[in-house]
C-alpha distance (Angstrom), angle and dihedral (degrees) to the residues before:
residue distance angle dihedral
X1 . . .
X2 4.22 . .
X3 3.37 114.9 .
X4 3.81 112.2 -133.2
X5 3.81 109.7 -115.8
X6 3.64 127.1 179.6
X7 3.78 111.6 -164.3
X8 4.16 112.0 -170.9
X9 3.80 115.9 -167.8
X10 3.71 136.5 168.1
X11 4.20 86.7 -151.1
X12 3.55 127.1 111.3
X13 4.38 126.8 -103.8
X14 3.94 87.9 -87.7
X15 3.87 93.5 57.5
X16 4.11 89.5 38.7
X17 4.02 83.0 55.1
X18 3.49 103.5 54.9
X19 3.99 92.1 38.3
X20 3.60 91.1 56.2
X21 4.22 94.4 46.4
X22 3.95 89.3 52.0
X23 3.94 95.5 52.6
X24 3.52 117.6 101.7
X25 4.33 114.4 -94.1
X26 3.99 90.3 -111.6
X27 4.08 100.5 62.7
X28 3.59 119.7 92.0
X29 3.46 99.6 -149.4
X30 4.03 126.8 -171.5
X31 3.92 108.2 -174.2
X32 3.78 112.8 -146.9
X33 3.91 122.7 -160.1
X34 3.68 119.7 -134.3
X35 4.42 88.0 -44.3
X36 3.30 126.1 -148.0
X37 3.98 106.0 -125.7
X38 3.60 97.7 -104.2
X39 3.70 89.3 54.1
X40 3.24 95.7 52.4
X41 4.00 97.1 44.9
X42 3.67 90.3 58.7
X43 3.84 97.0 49.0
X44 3.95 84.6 47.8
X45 3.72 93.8 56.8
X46 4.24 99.6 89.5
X47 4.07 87.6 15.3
X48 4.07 114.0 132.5
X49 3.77 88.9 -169.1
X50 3.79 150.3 19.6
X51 3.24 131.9 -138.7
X52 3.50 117.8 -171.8
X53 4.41 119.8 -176.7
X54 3.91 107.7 -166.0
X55 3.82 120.4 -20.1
X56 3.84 135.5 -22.0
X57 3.48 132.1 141.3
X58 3.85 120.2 -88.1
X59 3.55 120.5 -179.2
X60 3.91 154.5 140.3
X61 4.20 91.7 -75.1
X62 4.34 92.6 54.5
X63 3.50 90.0 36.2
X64 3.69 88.0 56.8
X65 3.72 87.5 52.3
X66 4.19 91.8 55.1
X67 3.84 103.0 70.6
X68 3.70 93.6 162.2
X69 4.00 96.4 41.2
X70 4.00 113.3 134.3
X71 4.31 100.9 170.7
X72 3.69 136.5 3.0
X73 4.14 107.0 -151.2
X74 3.63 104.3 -156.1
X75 4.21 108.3 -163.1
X76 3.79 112.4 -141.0
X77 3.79 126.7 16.4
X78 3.72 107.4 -81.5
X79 3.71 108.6 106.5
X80 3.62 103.1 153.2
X81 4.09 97.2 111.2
X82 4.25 87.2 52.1
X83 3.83 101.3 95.1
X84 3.51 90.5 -152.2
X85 3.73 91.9 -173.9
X86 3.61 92.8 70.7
X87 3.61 92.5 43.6
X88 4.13 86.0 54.7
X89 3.60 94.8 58.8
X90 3.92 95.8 39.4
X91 3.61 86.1 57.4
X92 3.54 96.5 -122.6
X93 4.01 124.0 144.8
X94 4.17 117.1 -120.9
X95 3.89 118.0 -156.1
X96 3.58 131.5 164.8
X97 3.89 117.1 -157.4
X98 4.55 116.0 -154.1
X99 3.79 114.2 -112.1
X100 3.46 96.2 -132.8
X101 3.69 89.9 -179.8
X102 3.92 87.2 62.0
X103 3.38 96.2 36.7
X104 3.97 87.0 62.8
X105 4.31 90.4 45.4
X106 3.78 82.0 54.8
X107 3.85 92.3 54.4
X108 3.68 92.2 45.2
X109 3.92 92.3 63.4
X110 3.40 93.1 48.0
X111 4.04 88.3 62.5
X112 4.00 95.3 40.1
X113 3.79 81.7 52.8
X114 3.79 93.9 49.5
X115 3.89 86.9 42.6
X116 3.63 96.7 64.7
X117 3.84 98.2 29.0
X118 4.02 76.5 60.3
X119 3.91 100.9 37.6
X120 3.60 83.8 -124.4
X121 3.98 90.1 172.7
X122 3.51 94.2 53.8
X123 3.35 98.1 44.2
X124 3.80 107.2 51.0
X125 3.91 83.5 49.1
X126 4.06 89.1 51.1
X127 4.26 88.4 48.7
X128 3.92 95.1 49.1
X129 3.49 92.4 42.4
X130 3.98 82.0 74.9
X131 3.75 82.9 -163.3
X132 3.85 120.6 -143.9
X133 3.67 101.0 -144.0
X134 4.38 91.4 53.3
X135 3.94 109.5 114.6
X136 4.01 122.1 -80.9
X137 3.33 105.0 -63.9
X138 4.39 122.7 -121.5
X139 3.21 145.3 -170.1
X140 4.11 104.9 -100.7
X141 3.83 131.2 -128.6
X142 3.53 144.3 149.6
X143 4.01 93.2 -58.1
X144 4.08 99.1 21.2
X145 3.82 115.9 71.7
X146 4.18 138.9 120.3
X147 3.37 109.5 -127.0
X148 3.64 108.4 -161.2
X149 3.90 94.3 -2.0
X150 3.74 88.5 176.3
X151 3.83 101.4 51.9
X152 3.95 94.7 -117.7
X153 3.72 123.2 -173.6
X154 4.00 151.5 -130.3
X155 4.15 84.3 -14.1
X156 4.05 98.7 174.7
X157 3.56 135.3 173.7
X158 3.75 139.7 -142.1
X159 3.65 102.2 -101.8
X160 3.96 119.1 106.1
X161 3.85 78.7 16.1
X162 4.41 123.9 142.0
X163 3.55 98.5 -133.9
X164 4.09 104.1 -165.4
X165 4.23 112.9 -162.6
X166 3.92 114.8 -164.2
X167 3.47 122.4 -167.3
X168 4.23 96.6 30.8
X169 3.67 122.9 -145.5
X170 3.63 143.1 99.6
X171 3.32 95.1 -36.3
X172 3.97 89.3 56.7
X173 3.57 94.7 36.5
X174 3.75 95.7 58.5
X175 4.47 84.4 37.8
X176 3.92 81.0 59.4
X177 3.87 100.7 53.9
X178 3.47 89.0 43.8
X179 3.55 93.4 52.7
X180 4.20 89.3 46.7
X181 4.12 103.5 116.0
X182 3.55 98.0 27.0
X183 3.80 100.3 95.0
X184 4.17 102.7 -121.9
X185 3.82 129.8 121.9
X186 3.24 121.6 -123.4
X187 2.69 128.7 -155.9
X188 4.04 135.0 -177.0
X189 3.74 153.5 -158.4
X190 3.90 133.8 -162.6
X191 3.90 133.0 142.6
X192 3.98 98.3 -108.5
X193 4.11 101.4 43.4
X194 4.30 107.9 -132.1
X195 3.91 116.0 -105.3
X196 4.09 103.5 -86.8
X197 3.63 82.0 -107.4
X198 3.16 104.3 67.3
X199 3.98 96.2 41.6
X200 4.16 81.5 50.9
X201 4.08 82.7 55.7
X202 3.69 93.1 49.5
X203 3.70 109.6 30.2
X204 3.48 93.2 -113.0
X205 3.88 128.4 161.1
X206 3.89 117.2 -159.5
X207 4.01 107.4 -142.5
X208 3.90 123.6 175.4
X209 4.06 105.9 -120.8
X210 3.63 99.5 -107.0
X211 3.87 85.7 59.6
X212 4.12 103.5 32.9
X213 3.94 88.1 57.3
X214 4.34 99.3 44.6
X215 4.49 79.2 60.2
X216 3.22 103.9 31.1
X217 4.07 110.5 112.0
X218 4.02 86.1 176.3
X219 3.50 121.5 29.7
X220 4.06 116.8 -161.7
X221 3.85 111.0 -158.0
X222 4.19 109.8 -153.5
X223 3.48 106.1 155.0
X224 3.46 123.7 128.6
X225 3.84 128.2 -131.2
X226 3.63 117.3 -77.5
X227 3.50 125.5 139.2
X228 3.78 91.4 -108.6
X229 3.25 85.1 61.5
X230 3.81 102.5 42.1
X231 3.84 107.4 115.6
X232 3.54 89.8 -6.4
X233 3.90 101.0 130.8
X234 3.84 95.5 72.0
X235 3.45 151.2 135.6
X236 3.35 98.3 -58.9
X237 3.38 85.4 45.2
X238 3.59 97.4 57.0
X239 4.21 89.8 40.5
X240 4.31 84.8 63.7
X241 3.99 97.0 54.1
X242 3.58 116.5 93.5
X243 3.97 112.5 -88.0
X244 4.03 112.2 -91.9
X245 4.18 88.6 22.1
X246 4.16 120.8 141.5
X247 3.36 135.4 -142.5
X248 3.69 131.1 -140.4
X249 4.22 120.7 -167.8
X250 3.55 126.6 -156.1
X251 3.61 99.9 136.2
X252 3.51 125.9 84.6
X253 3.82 115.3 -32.6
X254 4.03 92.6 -132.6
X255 3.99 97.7 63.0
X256 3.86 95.8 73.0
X257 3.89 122.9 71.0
X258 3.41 96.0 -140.4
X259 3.99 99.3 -162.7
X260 4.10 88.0 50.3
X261 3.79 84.2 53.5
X262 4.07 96.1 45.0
X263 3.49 85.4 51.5
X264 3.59 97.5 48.1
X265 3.85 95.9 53.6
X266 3.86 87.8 47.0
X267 3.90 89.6 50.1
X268 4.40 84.9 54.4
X269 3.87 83.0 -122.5
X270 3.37 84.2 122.2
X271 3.99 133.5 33.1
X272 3.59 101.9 -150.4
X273 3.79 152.8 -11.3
X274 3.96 130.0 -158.9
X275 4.42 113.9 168.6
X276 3.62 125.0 168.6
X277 3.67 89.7 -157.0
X278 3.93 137.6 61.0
X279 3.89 144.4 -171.1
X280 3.54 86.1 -111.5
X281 4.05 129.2 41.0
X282 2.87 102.5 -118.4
X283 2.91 102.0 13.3
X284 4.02 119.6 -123.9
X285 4.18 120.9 -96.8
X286 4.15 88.9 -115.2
X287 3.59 95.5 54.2
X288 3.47 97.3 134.4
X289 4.40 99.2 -135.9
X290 3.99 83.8 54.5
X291 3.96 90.4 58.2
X292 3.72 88.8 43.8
X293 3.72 90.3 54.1
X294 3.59 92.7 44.3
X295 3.91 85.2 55.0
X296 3.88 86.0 57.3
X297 3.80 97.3 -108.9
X298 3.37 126.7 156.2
X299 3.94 90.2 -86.1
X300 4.07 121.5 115.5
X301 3.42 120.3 -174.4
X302 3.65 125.3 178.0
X303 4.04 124.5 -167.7
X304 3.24 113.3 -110.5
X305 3.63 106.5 -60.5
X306 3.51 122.9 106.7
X307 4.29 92.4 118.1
X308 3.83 78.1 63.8
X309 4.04 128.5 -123.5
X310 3.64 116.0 -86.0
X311 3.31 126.1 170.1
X312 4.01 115.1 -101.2
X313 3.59 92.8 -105.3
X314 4.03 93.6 54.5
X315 3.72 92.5 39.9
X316 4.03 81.9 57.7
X317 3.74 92.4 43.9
X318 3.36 87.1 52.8
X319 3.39 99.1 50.8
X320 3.61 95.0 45.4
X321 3.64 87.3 59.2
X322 3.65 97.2 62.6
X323 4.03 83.6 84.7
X324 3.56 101.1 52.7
X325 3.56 98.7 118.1
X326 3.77 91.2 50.1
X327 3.88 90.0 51.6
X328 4.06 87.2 43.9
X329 3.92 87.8 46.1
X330 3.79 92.2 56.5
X331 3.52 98.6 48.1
X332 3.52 94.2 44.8
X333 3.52 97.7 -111.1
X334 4.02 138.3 145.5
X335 3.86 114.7 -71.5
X336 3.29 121.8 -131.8
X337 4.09 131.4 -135.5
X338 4.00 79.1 4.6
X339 4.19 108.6 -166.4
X340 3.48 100.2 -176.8
């Protein structure tokens, strides 16, 4: 017999496709889109388990509206809107489940971040230029070396850094750990501010915009597509952030106006871009940040890839894996990354 599964997800139909392919043949899955809570209460009423991508409010009152609930799955590792007290005493399992997929997007700002703090661009262009005119080359040891042989400049770092995350979620939370130990501030933005707990568990800072961008030295765009958002990183965007400040993109390709920003970097408002996504897929020849990077300025831009590039049969896997714990719970196995 199906079990009754109600997957909620704040992800587009592309996402909801390949979630539904990977789940195993005996789940009868409904997929609800960012529900309202009455919505959701009635799909939860003959549900045997919950699975829950992102945030959304669980608590004692949809609980009560489960009877037959066995395990909630939460995807990614924000928990704090679970109240896993009430799940405790209605007997129902908690789980969370990594986003490995996110996990990797988080890593990927950390190196576009480390690419501009380092000039990256300009530098690999200076080293294969194997210049002429550098000083006589010699063999190196302990006492014979040439530092900076190329005469590089205004080569940074992150630490002592305000690193300023718009659009917060699991993308940002897992950008936050991995920034944990490397002396910046970060500082971030979203519409519904996180408990105080939570940005006490992360090292987060809540700023209102207006504020986040005249500190930030690195901004980190993660908001989705929406048509607030559309276009909505801008010029006057870009004339609020504090002077020599860079901006990193791994959100959605459609929130920066990428002329404004172009123009920006050419103006030395700003010291440096590096996006993974565009307006346009690919993007065309004459957008203007490719010939900037092509003129080895401080501009990285990577194609698409951030998620990573697995082959289709680990993208599956991985996939598949997202309902371990439901597999596990069925055959009366250990959970894993149990909550509650």
């Amino acid at each position: 017999m199906p079990h009754k599964t109600i997957y909620t997800t704040e992800r587009a139909a592309v996402h909801q496709e390949r979630a539904l392919a990977a789940a195993p043949p005996d789940l009868d899955i409904t997929m609800l889109r960012q529900p309202d809570a009455d919505t959701l209460r009635a799909a939860l009423v003959d549900a045997e388990y919950l699975i829950s991508e992102r945030v959304g409010v669980i608590d004692a009152n949809l609980l009560a509206a489960a009877p037959r609930l066995k395990l909630i799955l939460r995807l990614g590792s924000l928990e704090y809107d679970i109240d896993l007290e009430a799940a405790r005493a209605a007997g129902v399992i908690v789980c969370r489940w990594p986003d490995v997929g996110v996990i990797r997007v988080a890593e990927h700002v950390v190196m576009l971040m480390l690419a501009l703090a380092r000039r990256l661009n300009d530098a690999q262009a200076a080293t294969l230029a194997a210049d002429p005119t550098w000083r006589e080359s010699r063999r190196t040891d302990e006492n014979t070396f040439a530092y900076n042989w190329s005469g590089r400049q205004s080569i940074g770092q992150l630490y002592g850094r305000t690193v300023s995350i718009l659009g917060f979620g699991e993308i940002g939370a897992e950008l936050a750990r991995r920034l944990s130990g490397w002396g910046v501030t970060i500082l971030y933005h979203k519409r519904r501010r996180l408990p105080l707990a939570v940005e006490a568990e992360l090292g987060l800072n809540y700023s209102e915009q207006d504020a986040l961008l005249a500190q930030s030295d690195y901004l980190v765009n993660l908001l989705p597509y929406a048509p607030e958002t559309k276009l909505s990183l801008n010029a006057q965007t870009f004339a609020r952030l504090k002077p020599g400040a860079a901006i990193v993109s791994c959100g959605s390709g459609g929130v920066i106006d990428e002329a404004a920003l172009a123009d920006a970097l050419r103006a030395g408002q700003l010291a440096g871009a590096a996006l993974d996504t565009y307006d346009w897929e690919p993007p065309h020849p004459d957008n203007p940040l490719i010939v900037l990077a092509q003129a080895h300025a401080n501009v990285i831009l990577t194609p698409h890839v951030a998620a990573g590039t697995l082959t289709p049969q680990a993208a599956a896997e991985e996939r598949r894996a997202v309902y371990t714990n439901i597999v596990r719970h069925r055959n009366g196995q250990p959970l894993l990354y149990r909550l509650a």
